[in-house]
DOVO-766041 format. One record per residue: x negated, y negated, z of N, C-alpha, C in turn. Coordinates in Angstrom, 3 decimals. Example, Ala and Ser with C-alpha at 12.3 -4.5 7.8 and 13.67 -1.06 7.14 Angstrom:
2
{{-13.190,5.690,7.800},{-12.300,4.500,7.800},{-13.200,3.300,7.800}}
{{-12.850,2.250,7.080},{-13.670,1.060,7.140},{-12.900,-0.030,7.870}}
//
This chain:
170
{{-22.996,22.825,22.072},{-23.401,21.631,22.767},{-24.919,21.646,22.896}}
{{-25.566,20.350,22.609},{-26.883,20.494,22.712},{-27.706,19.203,23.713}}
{{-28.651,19.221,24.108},{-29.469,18.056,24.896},{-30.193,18.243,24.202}}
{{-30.964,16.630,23.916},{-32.081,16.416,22.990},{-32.724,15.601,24.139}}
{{-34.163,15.735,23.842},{-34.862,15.297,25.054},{-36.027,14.901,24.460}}
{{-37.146,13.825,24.994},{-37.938,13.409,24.445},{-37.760,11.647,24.598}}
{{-38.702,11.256,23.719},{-38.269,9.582,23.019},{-36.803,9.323,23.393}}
{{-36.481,8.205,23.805},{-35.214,7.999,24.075},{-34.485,7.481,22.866}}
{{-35.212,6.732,21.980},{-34.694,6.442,20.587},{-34.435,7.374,19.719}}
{{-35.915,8.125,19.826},{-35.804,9.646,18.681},{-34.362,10.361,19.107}}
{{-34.442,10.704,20.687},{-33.592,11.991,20.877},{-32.118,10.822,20.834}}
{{-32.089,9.752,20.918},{-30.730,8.911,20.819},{-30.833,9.456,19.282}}
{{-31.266,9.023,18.074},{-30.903,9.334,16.915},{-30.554,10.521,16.465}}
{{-31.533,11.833,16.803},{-31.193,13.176,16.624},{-29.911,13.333,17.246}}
{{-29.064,13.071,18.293},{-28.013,13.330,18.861},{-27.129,12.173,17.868}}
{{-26.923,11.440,17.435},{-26.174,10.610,16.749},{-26.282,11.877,15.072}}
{{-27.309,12.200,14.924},{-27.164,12.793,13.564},{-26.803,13.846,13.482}}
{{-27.075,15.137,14.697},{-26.068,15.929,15.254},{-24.355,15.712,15.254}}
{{-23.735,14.826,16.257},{-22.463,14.448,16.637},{-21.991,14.670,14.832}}
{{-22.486,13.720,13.735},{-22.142,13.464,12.160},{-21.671,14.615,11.554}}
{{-22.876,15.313,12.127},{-22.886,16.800,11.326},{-21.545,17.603,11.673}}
{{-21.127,17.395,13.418},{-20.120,18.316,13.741},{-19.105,17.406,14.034}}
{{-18.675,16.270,13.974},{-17.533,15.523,14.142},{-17.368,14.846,12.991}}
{{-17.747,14.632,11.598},{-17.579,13.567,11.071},{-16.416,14.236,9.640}}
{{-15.717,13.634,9.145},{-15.378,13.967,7.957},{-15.645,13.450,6.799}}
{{-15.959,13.599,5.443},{-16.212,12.752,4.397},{-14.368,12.281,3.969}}
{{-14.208,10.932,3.425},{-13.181,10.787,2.690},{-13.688,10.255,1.673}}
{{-13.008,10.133,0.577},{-12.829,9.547,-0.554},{-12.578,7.798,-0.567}}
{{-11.707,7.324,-0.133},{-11.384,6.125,0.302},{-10.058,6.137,1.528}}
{{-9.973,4.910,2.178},{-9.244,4.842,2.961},{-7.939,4.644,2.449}}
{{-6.689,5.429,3.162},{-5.731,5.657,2.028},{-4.437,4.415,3.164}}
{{-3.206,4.186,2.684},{-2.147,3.698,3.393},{-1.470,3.713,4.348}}
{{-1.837,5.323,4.437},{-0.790,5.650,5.308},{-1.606,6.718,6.163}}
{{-2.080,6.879,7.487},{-2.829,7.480,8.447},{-1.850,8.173,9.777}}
{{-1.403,9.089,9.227},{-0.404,9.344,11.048},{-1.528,10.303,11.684}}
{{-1.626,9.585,13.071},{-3.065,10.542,14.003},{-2.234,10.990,15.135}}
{{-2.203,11.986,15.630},{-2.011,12.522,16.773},{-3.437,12.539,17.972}}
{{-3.106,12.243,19.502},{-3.703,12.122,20.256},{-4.192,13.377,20.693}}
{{-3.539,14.067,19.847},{-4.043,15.632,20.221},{-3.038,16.635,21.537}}
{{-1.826,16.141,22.175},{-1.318,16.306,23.305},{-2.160,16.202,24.422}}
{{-1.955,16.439,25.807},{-2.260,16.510,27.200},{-3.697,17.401,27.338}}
{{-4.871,16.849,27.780},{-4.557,15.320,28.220},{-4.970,14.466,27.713}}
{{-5.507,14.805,26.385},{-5.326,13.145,25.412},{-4.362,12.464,24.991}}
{{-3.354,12.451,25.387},{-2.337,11.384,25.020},{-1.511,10.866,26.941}}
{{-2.298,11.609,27.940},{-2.335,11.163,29.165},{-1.343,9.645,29.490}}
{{-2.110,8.940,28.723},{-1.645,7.584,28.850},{-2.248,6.851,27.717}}
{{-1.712,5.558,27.404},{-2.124,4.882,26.179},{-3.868,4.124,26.442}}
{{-3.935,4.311,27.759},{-5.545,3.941,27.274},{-6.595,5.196,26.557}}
{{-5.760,6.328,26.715},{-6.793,7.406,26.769},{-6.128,7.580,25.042}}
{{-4.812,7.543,24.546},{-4.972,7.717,23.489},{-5.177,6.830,22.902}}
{{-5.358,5.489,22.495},{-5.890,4.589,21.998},{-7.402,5.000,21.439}}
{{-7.838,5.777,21.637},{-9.075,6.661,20.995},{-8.857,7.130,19.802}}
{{-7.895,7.412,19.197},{-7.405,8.015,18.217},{-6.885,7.305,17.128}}
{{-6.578,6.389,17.616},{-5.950,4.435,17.074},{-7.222,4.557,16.173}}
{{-8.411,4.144,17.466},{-9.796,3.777,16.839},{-10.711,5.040,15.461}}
{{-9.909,5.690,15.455},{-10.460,6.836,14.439},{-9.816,6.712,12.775}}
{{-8.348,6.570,13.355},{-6.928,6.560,12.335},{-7.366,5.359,11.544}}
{{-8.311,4.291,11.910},{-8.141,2.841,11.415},{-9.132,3.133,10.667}}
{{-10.472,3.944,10.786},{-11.180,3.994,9.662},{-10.583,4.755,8.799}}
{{-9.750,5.373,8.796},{-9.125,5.918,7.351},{-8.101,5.223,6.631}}
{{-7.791,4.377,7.107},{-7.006,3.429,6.795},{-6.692,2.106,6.349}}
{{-6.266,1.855,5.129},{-6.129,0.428,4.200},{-6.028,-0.368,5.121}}
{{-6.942,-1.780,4.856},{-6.362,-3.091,5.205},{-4.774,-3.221,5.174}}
{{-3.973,-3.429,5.949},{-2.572,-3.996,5.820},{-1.814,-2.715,5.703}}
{{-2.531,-1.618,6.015},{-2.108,0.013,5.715},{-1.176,0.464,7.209}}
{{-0.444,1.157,6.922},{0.208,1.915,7.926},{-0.113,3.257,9.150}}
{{-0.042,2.810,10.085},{-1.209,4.324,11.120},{0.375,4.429,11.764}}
{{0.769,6.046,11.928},{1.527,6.115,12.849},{1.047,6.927,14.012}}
{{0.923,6.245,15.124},{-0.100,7.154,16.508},{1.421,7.810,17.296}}
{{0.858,8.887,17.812},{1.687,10.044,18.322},{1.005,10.435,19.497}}
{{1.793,10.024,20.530},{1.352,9.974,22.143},{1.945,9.609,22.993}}
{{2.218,11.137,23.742},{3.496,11.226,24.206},{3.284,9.787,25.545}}
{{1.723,9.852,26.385},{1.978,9.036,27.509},{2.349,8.799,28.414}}
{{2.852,10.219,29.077},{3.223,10.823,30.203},{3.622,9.985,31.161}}
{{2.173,9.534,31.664},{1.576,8.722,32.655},{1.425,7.217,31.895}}
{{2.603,6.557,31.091},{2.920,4.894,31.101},{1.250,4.730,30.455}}
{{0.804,3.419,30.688},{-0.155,2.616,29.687},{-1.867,3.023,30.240}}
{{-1.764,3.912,31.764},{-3.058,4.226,32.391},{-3.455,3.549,33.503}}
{{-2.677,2.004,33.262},{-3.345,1.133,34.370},{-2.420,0.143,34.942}}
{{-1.449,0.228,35.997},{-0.244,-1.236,36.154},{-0.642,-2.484,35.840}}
{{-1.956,-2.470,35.574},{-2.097,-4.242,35.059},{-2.503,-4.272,33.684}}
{{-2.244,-3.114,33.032},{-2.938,-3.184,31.510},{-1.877,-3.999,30.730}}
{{-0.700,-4.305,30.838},{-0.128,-5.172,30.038},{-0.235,-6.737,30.422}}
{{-1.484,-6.959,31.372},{-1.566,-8.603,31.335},{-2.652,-8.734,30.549}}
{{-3.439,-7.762,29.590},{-4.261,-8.243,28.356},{-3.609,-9.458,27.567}}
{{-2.525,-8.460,27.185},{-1.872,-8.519,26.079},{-0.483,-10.234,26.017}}
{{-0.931,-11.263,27.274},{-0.684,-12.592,27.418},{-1.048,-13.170,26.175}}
{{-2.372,-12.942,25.913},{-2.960,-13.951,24.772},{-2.081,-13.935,23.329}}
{{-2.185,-14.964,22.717},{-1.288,-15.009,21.700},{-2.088,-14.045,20.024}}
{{-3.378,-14.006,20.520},{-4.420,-12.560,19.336},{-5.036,-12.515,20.378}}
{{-5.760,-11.332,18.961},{-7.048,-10.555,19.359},{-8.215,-11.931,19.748}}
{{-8.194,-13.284,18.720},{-9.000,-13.712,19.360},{-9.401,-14.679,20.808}}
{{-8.032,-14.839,20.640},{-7.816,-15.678,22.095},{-8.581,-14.435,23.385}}
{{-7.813,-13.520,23.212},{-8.056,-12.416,24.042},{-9.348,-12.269,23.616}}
{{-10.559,-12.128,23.275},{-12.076,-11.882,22.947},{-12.726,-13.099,24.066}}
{{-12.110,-14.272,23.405},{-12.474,-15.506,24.830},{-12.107,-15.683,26.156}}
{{-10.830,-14.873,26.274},{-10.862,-14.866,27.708},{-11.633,-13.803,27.974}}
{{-12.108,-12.528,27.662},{-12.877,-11.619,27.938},{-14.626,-11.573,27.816}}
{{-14.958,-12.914,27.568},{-16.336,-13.637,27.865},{-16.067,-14.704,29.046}}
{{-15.283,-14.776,29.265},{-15.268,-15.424,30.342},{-14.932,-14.166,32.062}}
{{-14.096,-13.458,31.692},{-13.852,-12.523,32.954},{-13.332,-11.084,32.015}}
{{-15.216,-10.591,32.211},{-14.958,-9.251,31.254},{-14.400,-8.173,32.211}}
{{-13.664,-7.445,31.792},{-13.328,-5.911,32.396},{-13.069,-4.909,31.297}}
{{-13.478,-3.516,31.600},{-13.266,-2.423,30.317},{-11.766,-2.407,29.977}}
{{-10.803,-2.477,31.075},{-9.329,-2.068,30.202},{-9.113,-3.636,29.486}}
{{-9.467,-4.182,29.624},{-9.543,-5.531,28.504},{-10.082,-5.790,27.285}}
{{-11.211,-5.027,26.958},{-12.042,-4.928,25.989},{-11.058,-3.129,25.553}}
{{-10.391,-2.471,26.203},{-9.862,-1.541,25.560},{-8.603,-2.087,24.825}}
{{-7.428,-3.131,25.550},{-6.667,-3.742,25.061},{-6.902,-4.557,24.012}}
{{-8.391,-5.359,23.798},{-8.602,-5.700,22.923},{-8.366,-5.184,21.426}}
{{-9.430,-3.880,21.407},{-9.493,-2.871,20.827},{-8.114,-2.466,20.179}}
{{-7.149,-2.524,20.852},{-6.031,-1.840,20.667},{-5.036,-2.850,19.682}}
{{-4.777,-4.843,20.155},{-4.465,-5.781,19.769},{-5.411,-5.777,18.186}}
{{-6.480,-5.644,17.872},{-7.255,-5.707,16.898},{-6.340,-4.930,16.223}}
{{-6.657,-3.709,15.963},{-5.662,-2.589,15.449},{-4.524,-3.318,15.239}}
{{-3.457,-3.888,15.952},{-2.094,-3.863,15.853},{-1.855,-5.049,14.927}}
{{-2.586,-5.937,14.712},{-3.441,-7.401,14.164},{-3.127,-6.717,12.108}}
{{-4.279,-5.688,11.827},{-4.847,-5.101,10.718},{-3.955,-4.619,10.366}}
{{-3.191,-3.223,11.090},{-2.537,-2.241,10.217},{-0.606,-2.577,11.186}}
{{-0.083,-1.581,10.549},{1.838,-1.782,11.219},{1.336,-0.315,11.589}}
{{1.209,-0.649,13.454},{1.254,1.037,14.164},{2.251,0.788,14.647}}
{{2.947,2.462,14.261},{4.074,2.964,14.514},{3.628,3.803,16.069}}
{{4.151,3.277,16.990},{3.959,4.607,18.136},{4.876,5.116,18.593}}
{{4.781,6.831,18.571},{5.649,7.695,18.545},{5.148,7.794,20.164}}
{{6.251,7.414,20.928},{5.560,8.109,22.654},{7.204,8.107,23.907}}
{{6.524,7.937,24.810},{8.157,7.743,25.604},{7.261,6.210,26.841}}
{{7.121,5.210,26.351},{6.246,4.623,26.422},{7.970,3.298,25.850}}
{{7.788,2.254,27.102},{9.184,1.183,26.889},{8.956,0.433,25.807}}
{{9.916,0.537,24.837},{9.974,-0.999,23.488},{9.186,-1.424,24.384}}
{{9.447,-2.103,24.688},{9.505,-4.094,24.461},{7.772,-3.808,24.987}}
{{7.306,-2.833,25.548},{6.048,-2.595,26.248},{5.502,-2.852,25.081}}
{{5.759,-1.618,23.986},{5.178,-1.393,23.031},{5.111,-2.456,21.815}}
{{6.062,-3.065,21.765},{6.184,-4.522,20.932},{5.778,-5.476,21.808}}
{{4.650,-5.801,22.815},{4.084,-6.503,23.779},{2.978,-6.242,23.114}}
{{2.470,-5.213,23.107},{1.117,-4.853,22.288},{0.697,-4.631,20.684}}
{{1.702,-5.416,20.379},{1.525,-5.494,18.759},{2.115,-4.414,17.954}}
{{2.753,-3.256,18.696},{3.258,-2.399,17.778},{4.306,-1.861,17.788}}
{{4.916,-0.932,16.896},{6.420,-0.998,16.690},{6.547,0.383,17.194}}
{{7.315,0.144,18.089},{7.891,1.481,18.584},{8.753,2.709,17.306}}
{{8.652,3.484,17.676},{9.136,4.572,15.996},{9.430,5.772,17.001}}
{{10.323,6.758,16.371},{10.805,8.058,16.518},{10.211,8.875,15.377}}
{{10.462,10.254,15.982},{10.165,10.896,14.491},{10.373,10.901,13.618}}
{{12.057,10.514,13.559},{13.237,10.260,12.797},{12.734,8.991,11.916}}
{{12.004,8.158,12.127},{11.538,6.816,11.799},{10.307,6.939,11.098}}
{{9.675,8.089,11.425},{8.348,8.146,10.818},{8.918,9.073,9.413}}
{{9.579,10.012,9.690},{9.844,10.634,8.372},{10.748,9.432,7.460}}
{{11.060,8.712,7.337},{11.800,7.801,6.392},{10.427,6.551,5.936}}
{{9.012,7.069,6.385},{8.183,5.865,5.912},{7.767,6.085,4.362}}
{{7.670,5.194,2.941},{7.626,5.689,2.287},{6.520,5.311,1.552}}
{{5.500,6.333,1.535},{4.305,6.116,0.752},{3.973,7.670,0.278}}
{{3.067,7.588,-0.744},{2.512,8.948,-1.525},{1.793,9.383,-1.088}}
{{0.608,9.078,-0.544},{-0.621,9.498,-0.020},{-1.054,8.805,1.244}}
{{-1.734,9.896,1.990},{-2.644,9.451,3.193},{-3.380,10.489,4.093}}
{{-3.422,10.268,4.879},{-3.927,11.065,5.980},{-3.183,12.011,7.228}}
{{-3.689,13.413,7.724},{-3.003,13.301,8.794},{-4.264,13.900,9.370}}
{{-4.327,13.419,11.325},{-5.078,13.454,11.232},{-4.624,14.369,13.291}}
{{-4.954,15.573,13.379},{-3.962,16.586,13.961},{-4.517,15.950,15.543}}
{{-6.064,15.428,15.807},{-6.700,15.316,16.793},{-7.614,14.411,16.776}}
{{-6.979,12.820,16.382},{-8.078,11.900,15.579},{-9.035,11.654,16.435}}
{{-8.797,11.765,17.940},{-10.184,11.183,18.516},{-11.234,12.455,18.233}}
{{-11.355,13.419,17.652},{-12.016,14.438,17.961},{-12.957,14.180,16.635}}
{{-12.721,13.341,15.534},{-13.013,13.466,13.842},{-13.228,11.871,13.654}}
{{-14.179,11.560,13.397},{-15.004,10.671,12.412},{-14.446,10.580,10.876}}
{{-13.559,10.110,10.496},{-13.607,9.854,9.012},{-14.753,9.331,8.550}}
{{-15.623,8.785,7.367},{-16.643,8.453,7.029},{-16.136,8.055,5.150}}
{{-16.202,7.045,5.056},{-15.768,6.996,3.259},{-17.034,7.298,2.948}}
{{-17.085,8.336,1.751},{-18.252,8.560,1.023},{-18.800,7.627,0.052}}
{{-20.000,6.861,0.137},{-20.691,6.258,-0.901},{-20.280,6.442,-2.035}}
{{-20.547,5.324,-2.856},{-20.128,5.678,-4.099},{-21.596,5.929,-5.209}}
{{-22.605,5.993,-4.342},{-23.828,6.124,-4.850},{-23.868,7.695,-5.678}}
//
């Protein structure tokens, strides 16, 4: 762990080019199929806290591509009112009501509706259907994830912890 100190821009950049160096991964291209684990307790705490891992799994992952997130969710969605984001009929309806009366677990639900919008997330958790098909995604077992059928992809053991990065083709 390091503090960079100085210029607030400089030492903002040196710490951004740091984090690259020790969190980032190179890929090749983003492949179909992405299953990320939240890493267990206490990142998978609750679905706001693993929803971090959503946001990692999606850069490795095809347009119209498959992420299956794995989180267990102990502790339900994080917040008793986090499923009145998820009223709006999209992501963009929900972006406009959230310029009008912003709050962070809204702009996290956002976040999360975006995702569910792009790719078919499978979430593996103990977390209610109909909750989980409220928020755009399809509830799955393990049993459900092993019958998905594609050749290649990702796994990704602790996605909030790892930066995928597609490598240039320069």
């Amino acid at each position: 762990m390091k503090i960079h100190c100085g210029h607030w821009q400089k030492s903002h950049q040196w710490a951004c080019e740091d984090y690259l160096g020790t969190h980032s991964i190179p890929i090749d291209r983003p492949r179909d199929l992405v299953v990320v684990s939240s890493g267990g307790f206490p990142f998978d705490i609750n679905l706001i806290q693993a929803h971090k891992a959503l946001d990692m799994a999606a850069k490795a992952c095809c347009e119209d591509g498959t992420i299956v997130l794995l989180a267990e969710c102990a502790d339900g969605l994080g917040r008793p009112d986090f499923l009145k984001w998820f009223s709006e009929k999209d992501s963009q309806a929900l972006a406009l009501r959230l310029q009008k009366d912003y709050q962070v677990n809204g702009q996290t639900a956002w976040a999360l509706l975006t995702k569910a919008e792009r790719y078919r997330v499978h979430l593996v958790s103990s977390l209610n259907d109909n909750d989980v098909r409220l928020m755009g995604m399809l509830p799955a077992s393990i049993e459900d994830v092993v019958s998905i059928d594609h050749t290649t992809g990702y796994i990704m053991p602790r996605g909030a912890a790892v930066l995928p990065l597609v490598r240039s083709s320069d």
